[in-house]
C-alpha positions as CSV (number, residue, x, y, z in Angstrom):
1,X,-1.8,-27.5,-7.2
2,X,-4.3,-24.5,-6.8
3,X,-5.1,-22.0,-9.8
4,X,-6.5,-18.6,-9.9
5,X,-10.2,-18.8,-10.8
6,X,-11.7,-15.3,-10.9
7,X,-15.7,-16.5,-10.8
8,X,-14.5,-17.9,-7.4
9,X,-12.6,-14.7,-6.3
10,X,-15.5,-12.1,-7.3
11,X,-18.0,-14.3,-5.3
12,X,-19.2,-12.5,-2.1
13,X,-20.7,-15.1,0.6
14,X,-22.1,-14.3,3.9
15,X,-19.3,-16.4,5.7
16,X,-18.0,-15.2,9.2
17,X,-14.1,-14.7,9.1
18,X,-12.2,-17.0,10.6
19,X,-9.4,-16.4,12.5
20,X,-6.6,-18.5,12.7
21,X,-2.8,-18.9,14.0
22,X,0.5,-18.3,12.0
23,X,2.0,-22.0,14.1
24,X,5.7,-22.6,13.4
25,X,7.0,-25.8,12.1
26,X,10.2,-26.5,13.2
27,X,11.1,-28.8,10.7
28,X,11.9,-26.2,8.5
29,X,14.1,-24.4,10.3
30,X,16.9,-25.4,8.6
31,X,16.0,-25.0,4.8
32,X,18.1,-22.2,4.7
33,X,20.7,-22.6,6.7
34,X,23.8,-21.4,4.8
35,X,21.7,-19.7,1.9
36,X,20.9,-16.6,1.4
37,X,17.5,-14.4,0.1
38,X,16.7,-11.6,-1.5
39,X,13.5,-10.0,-1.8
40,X,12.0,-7.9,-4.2
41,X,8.9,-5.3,-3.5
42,X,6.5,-4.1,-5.6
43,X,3.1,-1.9,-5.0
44,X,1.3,-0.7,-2.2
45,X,2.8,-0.4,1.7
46,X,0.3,-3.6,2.1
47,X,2.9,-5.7,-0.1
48,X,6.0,-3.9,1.7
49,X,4.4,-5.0,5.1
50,X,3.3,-8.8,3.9
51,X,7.2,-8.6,2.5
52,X,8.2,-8.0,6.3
53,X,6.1,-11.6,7.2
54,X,7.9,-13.3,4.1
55,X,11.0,-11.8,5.5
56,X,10.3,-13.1,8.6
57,X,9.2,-16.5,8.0
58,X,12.2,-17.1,5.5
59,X,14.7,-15.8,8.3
60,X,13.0,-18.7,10.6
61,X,13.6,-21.4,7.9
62,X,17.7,-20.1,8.1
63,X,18.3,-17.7,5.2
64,X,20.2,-14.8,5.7
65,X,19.0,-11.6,3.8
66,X,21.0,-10.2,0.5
67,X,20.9,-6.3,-0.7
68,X,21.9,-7.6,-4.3
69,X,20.1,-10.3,-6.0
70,X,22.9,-11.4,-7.7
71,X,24.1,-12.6,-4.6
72,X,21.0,-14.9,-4.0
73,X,20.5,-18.9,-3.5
74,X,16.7,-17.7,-3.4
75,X,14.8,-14.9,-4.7
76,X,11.0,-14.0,-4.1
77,X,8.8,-11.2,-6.2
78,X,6.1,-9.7,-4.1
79,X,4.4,-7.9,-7.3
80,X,1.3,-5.6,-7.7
81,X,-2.0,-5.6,-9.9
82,X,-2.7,-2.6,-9.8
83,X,-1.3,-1.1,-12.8
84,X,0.1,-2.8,-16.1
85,X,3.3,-0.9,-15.9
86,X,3.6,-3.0,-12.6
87,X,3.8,-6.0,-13.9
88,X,5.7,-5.1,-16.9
89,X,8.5,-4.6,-14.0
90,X,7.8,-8.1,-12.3
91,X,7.8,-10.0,-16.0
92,X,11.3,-7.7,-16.5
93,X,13.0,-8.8,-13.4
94,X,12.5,-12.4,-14.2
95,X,13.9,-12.0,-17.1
96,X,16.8,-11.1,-15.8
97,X,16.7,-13.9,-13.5
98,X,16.0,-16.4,-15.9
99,X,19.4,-15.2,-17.2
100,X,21.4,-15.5,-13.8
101,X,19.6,-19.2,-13.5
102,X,21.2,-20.2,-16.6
103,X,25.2,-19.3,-15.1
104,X,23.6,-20.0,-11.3
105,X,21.6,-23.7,-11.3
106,X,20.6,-24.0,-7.9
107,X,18.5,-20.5,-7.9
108,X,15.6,-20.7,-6.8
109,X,12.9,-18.0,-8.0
110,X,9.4,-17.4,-6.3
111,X,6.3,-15.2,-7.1
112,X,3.9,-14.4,-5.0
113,X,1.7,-11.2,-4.3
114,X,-1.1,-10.2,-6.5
115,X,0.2,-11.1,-9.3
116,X,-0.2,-14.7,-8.6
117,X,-4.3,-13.7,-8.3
118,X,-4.1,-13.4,-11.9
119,X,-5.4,-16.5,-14.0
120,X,-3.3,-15.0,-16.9
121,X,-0.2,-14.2,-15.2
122,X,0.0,-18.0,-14.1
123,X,-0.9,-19.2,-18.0
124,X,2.1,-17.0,-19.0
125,X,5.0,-18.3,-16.6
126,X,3.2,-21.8,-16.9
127,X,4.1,-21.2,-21.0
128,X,7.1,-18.9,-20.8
129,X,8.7,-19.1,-17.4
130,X,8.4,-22.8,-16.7
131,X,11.7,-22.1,-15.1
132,X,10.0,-20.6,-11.9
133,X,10.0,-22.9,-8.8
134,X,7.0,-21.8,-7.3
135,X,3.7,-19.2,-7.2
136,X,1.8,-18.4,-4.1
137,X,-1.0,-15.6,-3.8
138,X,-2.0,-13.0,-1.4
139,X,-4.6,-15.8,0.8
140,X,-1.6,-18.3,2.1
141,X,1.5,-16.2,2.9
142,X,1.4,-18.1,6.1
143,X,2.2,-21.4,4.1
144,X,5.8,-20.0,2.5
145,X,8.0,-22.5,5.1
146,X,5.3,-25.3,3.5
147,X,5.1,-24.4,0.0
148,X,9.0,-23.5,0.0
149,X,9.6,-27.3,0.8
150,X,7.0,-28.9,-1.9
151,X,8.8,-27.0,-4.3
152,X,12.3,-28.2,-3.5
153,X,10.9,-31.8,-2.8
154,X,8.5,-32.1,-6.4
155,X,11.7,-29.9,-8.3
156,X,8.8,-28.5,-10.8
157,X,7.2,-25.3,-10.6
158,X,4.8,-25.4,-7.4
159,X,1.3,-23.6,-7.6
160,X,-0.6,-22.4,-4.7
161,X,-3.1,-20.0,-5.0
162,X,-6.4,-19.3,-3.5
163,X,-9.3,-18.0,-4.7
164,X,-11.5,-17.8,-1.6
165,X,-12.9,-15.1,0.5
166,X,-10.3,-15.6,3.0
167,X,-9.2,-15.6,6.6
168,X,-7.3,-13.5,9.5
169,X,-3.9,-15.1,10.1
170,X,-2.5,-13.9,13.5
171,X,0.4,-13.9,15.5
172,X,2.8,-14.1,11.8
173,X,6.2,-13.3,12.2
174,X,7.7,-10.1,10.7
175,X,10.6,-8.5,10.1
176,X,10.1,-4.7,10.8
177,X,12.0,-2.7,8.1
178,X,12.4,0.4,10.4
179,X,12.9,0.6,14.2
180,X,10.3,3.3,14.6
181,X,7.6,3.9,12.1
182,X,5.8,0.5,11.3
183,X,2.6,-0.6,9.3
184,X,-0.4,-2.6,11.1
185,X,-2.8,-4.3,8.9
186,X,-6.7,-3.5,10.1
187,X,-8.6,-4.8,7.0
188,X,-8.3,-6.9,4.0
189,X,-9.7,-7.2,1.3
190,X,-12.3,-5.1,-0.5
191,X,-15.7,-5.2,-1.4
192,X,-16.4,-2.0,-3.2
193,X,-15.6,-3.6,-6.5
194,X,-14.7,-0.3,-8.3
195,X,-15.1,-1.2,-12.0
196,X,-11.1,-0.2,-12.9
197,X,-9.6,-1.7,-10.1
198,X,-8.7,-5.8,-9.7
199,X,-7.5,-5.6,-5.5
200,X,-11.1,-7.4,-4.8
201,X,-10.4,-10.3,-6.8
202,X,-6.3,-10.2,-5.7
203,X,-7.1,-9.6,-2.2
204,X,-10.6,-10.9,-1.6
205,X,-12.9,-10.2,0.7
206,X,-13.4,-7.3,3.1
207,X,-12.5,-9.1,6.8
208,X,-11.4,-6.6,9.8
209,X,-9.0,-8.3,12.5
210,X,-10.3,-7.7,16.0
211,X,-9.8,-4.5,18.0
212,X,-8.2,-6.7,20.8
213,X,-5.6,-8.4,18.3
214,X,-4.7,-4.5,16.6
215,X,-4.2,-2.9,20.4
216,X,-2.4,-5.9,21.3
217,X,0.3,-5.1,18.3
218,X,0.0,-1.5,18.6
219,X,1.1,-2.2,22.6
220,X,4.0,-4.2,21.6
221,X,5.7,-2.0,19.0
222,X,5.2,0.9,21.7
223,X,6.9,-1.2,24.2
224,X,9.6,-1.8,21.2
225,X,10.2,1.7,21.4
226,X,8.0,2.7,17.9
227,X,7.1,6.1,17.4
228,X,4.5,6.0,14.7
229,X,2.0,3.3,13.2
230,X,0.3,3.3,10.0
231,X,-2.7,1.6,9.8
232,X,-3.7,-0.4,6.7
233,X,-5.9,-1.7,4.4
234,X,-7.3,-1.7,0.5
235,X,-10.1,0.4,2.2
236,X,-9.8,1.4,5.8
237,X,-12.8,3.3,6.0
238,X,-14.5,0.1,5.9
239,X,-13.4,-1.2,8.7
240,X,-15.4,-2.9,10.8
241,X,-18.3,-3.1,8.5
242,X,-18.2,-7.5,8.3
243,X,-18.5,-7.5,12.3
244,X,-22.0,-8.4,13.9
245,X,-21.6,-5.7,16.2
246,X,-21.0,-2.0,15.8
247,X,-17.5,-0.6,15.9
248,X,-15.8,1.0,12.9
249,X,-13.1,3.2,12.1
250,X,-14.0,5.8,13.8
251,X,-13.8,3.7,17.0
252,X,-10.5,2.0,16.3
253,X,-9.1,5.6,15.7
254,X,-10.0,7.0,19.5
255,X,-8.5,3.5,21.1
256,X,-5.7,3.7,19.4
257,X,-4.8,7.2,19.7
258,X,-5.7,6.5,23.8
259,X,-2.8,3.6,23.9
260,X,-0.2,6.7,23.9
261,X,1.1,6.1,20.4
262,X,2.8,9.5,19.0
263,X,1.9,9.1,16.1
264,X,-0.7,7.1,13.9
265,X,-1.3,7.7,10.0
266,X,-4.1,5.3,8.4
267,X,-4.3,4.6,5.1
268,X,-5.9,4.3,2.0
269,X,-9.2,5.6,2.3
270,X,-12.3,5.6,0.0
271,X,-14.6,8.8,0.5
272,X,-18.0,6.8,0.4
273,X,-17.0,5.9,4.2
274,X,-16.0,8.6,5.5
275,X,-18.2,10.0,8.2
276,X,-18.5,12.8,10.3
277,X,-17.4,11.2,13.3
278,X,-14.2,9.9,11.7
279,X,-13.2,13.4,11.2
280,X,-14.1,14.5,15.0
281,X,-12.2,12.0,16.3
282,X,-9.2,12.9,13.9
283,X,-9.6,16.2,14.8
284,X,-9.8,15.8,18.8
285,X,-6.3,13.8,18.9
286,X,-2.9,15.3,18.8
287,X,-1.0,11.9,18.2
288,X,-3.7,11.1,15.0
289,X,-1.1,13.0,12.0
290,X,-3.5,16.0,10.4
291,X,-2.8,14.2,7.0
292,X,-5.1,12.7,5.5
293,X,-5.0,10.4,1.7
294,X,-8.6,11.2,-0.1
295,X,-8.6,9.3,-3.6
296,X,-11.0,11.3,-5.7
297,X,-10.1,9.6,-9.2
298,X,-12.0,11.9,-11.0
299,X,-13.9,15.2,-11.0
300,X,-16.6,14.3,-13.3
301,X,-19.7,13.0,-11.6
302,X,-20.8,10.9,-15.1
303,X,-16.9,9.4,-15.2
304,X,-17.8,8.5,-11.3
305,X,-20.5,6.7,-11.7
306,X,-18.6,4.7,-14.7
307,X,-16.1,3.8,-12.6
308,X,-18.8,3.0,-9.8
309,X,-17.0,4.8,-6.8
310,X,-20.1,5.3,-5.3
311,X,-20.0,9.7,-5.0
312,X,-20.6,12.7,-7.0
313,X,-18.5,15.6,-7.5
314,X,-20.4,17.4,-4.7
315,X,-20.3,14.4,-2.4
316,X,-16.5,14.7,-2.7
317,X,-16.0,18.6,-2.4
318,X,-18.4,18.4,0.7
319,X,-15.9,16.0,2.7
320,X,-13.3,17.7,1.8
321,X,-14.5,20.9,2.8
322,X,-15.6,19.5,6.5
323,X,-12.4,17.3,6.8
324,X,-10.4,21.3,6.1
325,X,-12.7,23.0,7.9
326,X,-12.7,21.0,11.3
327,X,-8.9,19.4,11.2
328,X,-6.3,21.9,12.1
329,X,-3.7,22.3,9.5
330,X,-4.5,19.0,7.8
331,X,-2.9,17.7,4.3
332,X,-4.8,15.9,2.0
333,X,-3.6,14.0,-0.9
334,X,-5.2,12.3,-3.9
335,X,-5.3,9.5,-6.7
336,X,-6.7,10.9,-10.2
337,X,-6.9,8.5,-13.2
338,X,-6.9,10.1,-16.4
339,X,-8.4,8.7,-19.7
340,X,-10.6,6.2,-18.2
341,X,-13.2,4.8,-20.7
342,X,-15.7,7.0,-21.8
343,X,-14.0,9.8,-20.8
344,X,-14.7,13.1,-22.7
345,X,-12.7,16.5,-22.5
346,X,-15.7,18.0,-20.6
347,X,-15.2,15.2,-18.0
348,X,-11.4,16.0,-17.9
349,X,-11.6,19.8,-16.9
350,X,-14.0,19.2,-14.1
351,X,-10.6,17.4,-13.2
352,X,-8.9,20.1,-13.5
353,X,-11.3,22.1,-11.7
354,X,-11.7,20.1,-8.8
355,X,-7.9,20.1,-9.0
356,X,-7.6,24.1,-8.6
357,X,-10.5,24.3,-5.9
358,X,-9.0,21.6,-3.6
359,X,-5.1,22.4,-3.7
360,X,-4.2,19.2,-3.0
361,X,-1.3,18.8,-0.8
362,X,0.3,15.7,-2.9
363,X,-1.6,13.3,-5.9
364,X,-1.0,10.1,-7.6
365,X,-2.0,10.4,-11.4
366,X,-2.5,7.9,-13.7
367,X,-3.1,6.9,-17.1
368,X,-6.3,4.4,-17.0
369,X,-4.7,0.8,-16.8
370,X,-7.2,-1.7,-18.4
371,X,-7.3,-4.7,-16.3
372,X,-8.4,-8.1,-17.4
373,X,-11.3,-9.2,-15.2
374,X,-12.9,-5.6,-14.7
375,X,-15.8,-4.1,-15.8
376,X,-13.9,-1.2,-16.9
377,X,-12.1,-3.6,-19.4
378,X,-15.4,-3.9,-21.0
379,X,-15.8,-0.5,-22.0
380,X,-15.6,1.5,-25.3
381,X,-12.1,3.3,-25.1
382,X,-13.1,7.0,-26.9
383,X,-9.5,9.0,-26.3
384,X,-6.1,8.0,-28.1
385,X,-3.1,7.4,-26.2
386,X,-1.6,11.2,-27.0
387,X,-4.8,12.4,-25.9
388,X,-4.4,11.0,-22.5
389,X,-1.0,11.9,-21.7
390,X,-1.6,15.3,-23.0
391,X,-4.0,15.6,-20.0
392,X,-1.8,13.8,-17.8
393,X,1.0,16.5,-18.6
394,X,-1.8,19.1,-18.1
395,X,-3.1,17.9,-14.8
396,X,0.3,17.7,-13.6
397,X,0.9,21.2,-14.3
398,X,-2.1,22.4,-12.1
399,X,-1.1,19.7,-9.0
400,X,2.5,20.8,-9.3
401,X,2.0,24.0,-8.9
402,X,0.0,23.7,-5.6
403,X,2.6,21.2,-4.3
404,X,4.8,24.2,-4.4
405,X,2.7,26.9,-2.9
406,X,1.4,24.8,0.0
407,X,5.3,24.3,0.5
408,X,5.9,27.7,0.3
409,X,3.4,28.1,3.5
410,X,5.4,26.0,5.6
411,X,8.6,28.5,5.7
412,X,9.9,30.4,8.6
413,X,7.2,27.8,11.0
414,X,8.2,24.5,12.9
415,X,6.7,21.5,12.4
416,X,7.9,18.1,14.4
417,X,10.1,15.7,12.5
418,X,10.3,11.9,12.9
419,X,13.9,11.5,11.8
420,X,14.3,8.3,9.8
421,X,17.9,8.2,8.4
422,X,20.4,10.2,6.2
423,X,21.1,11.7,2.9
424,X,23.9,11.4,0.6
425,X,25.1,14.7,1.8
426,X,27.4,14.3,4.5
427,X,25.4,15.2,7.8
428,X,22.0,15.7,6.2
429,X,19.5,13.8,7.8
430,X,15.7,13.2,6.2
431,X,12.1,12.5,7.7
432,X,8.9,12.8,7.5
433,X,6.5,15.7,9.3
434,X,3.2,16.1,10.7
435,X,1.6,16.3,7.2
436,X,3.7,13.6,5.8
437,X,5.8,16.2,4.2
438,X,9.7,15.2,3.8
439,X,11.6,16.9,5.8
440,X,16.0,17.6,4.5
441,X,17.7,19.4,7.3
442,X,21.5,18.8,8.9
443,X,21.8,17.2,12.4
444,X,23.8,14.4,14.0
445,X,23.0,10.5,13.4
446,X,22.2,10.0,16.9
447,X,18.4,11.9,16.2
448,X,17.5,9.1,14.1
449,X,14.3,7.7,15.7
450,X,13.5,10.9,17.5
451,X,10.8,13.4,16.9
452,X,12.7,16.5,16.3
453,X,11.3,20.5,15.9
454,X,12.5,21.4,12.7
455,X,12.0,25.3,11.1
456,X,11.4,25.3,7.6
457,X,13.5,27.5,5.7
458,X,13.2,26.1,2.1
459,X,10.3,24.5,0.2
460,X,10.5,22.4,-3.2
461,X,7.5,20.9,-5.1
462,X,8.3,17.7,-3.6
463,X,10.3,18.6,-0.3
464,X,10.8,20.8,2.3
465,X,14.6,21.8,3.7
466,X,14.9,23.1,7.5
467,X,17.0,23.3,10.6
468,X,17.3,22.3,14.1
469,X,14.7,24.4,16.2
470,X,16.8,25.3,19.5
């Protein structure tokens, strides 16, 4: 049994990353044969994609996947750290399964994700879901078929998690949700230890897979027939920065826009690594998408600093204006937190302000989530609940509105859609566009998985409605 130990997961050795290979045991292979699975996702497209291994790897062992957990002989929550609220969703679905255990005895229930990083989270179902078969974190995904088994052979809850800096595991099997678009880890891990944010202590340390081992994907899924790729990471910007040699983001970009993909997205970014020649090489390629997502967090250089991302204000509103001024047409979205610690109503409307000079062309905000093992938890907490969400409701108010107007621009011109399935509406089909703006428009279900010219004749704060360009 392994626990979460967060002085081990905060530690930051000099340790090369070793790589090593997902090998598949055979003698699992039949595990599963005549159950079924169901698999529930929570969080960032990281945990979606690492769902797609678990997916994968379960499939191998003989499951057969379920829509409806109900339906399930074995059920697995992926979760998220990032946010309270997420796991106050996690703890909620297994209460619901502890519920369907009680009528359905041979259930199994798993939890895994980053979560399972938490030494608290593990107290609690150690105290009040003893129920659960087995825990595994975000470092041994690999070991599912392994840990899977020691939990059906011990029949008492089985805890694995690791609190080390952590490897590259290649070659894992996955389970691609879509036929066309698909996600391609670069980097794990993070090392920018912002002081809100738990991910370095769920996910470890920074470590960038090779550039031969990303091309070598990137070929396959074109060969599959893939359209887009989405590269990922807690920080992408930082790729490349734990290699002994020099080649970064900036580099990866330019070879994989020269394998011929159509399309390639990256995200998340952090704006402390964001250089100039990132933005020339985004700029120079047609198949790298002109959109672009820019966390900010706040617009108050003293709440900056407080939440150690590393930029000012002006540092932020400089990128931002290079990144607009050199990439043609380009969409940038945002994160804002609102009401982190310390934060004073001064701090708030250089938010607001930073909000109305960068028109953003989508944002993620947030209450401030404290999170046990950050520095941010720490702090003195000036501003009432009330008080935060009446500048949540205000921020929103000012993003909202530019939502809508940088909507508005897009009628009467065509933008290229990547067609990914269809509405409720009989004969409306949906994707996504060059700016990662979704796309509503009527066509036939045999366009799904093309790229598609679509005029825009209708724009919503959250959408954009269109039709076939002939």
């Amino acid at each position: 049994m392994n626990l979460p130990d967060y002085k081990e997961a905060k530690s930051r050795k000099e340790k090369t990353t070793e790589i090593e290979k997902y090998i598949y045991n055979s003698n699992y292979s039949n595990i599963g044969y005549g159950k079924k699975y169901f698999v529930k996702t929570y969080g960032c497209q990281m945990n979606e994609h690492d769902s797609e291994n678990i997916c994968a790897m379960l499939e191998e062992m003989g499951y057969t996947l379920v829509d409806n957990y109900m339906d399930a002989d074995l059920v697995i929550l992926n979760t998220c750290s990032i946010r309270e609220n997420a796991n106050n969703k996690a703890f909620g679905m297994l209460g619901r399964l502890k519920n369907l255990k009680e009528t359905k005895k041979d259930l199994v229930v798993g939890l895994c994700g980053c979560m399972a990083q938490e030494e608290k989270v593990v107290d609690k179902i150690f105290s009040k879901y003893k129920w659960v078969n087995f825990v595994f974190g975000t470092h041994n995904l690999h070991r599912l078929p392994i840990i899977l088994n020691e939990a059906f052979l011990k029949g008492k809850t089985e805890v694995e998690v690791f609190s080390k800096e952590g490897n590259i595991i290649e070659d894992m099997p996955v389970k691609r949700t879509s036929k066309y678009s698909a996600y391609v880890n670069i980097i794990y891990g993070c090392d920018k230890f912002c002081t809100y944010c738990i991910v370095p202590l769920t996910r470890g340390r920074q470590r960038s897979r090779t550039k031969e081992d990303i091309i070598k994907e990137i070929n396959s899924l074109i060969k599959d027939g893939y359209k887009e790729i989405t590269l990922l990471g807690q920080n992408v910007n930082a790729y490349g920065k734990d290699f002994d040699y020099h080649y970064d983001l900036a580099n990866l970009l330019e070879d994989v826009a020269k394998t011929g993909i159509e399309r390639i997205k990256f995200t998340t970014s952090h704006p402390w690594d964001f250089t100039d020649l990132m933005i020339d090489v985004i700029a120079k390629y047609d198949n790298i998408m002109p959109f672009i997502h820019l966390p900010v967090q706040s617009g108050s250089s003293r709440i900056l600093k407080l939440m150690g991302r590393r930029y000012t204000r002006e540092d932020y509103l400089t990128l931002f204006d290079k990144i607009k001024s050199k990439v043609k047409n380009v969409s940038i979205s945002t994160d804002i937190i609102v009401g982190f610690p310390g934060e004073e109503e001064e701090d708030f409307l250089e938010t607001m302000s930073l909000a109305e000079y960068c028109k953003f062309d989508h944002a993620f905000t947030f209450l401030f989530s404290k999170r046990e093992g950050t520095a941010a938890c720490r702090l003195p907490d000036i501003t009432s609940i009330s008080g935060k969400e009446d500048r949540l409701y205000r921020l929103n108010d000012i993003v909202n509105k530019y939502f809508l107007e940088n909507n508005m621009k897009m009628i009467d011109k065509v933008c290229y859609v990547l067609v990914e399935g269809t509405n409720k509406k009989k004969g409306s089909l949906f994707g996504y566009n060059e700016n990662n703006k979704l796309v509503n428009f009527m066509g036939s279900e045999d366009l799904i998985g093309k790229i598609v010219p679509i005029k825009i004749t209708k724009a919503k704060t959250w959408n954009l409605d269109g039709e076939i360009y002939e």
